[in-house]
C-alpha positions in Angstrom: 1.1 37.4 -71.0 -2.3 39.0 -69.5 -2.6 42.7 -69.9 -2.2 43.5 -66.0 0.7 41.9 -66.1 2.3 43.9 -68.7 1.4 47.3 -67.4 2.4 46.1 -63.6 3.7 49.5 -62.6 7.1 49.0 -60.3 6.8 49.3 -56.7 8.0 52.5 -55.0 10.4 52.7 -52.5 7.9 53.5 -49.5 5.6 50.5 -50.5 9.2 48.4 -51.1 10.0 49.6 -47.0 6.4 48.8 -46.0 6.8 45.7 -47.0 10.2 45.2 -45.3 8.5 46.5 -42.6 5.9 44.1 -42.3 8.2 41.3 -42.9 10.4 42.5 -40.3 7.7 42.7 -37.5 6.1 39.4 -38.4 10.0 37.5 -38.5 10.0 39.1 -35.3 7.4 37.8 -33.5 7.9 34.4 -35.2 11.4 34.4 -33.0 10.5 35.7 -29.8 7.1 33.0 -29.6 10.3 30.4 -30.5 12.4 32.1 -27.9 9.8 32.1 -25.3 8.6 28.1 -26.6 12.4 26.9 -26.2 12.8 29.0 -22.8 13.7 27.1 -19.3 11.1 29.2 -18.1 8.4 28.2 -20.6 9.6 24.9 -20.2 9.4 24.7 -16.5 6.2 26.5 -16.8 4.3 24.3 -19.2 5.6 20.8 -16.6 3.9 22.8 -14.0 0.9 22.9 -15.7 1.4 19.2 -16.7 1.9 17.8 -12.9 -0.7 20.1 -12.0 -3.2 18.4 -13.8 -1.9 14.7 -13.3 -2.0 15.8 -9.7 -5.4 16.6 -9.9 -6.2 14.0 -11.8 -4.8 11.4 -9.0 -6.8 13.6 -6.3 -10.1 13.2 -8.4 -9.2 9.3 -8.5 -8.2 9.0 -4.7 -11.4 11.1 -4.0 -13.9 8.5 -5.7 -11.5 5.5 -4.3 -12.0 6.7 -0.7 -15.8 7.1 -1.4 -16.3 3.9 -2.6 -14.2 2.7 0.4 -16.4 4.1 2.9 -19.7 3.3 1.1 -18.6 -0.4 1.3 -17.6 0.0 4.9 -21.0 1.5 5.7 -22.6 -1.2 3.9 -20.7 -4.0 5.5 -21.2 -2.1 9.4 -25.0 -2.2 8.4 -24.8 -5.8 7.9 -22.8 -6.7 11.0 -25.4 -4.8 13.2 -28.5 -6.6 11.1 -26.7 -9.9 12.0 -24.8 -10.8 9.2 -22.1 -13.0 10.6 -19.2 -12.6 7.8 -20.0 -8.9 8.1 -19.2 -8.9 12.1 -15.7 -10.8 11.4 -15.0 -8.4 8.4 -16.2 -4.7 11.6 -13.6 -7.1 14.1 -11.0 -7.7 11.7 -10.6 -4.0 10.4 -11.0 -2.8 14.1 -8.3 -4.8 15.3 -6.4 -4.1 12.4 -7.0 0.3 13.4 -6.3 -0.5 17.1 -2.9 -2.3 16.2 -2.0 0.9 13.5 -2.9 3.1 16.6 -0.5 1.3 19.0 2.2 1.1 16.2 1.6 4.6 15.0 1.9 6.0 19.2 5.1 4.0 19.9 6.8 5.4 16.8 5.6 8.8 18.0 7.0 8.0 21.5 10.2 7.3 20.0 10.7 9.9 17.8 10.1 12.3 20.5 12.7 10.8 23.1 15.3 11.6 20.4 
């Protein structure tokens, strides 16, 4: 046995409830950041958090999609006016194609408001 060990003096009873003390506090906090972990609230909270950033994820990917849509269609309007004959069925195909959506869109608007 080392010398410190054999003259370890006992604790007194203010360092022994310092200690409890401490112990308590820190058991304390361990359960109420459990509590607030295993919470509905917390829960619901965190999902949130995790559709909110899918969501914006999915906006950041529609975002580039529709810019890279309408780079193509610029691209393929700059053909049709240069000439480019596949280009000029691809403007009259997607412009028929708006006109019809228009038409569709207008008579289910009609509709619905007769109702």
């Amino acid at each position: 046995m080392s010398e410190s060990m054999s003259e370890a003096r006992p604790s007194t009873p203010e360092e022994i409830e310092a200690r409890l003390r401490d112990t308590r506090a820190q058991l304390a906090a361990s359960v109420d950041a459990l509590a607030e972990r295993v919470s509905p609230q917390a829960q619901a909270r965190a999902a949130g958090e995790q559709l909110g950033a899918r969501l914006a994820q999915e906006r950041d990917r529609l975002v580039d999609r529709v810019s890279e849509v309408r780079r193509r269609a610029v691209e393929t309007v700059e053909r049709a006016q240069e000439g480019d004959e596949a280009a000029r069925r691809t403007v009259a195909v997607v412009a028929g194609g708006a006109v019809a959506a228009a038409a569709a869109l207008g008579s289910l608007l009609r509709r619905g408001s007769r109702r």
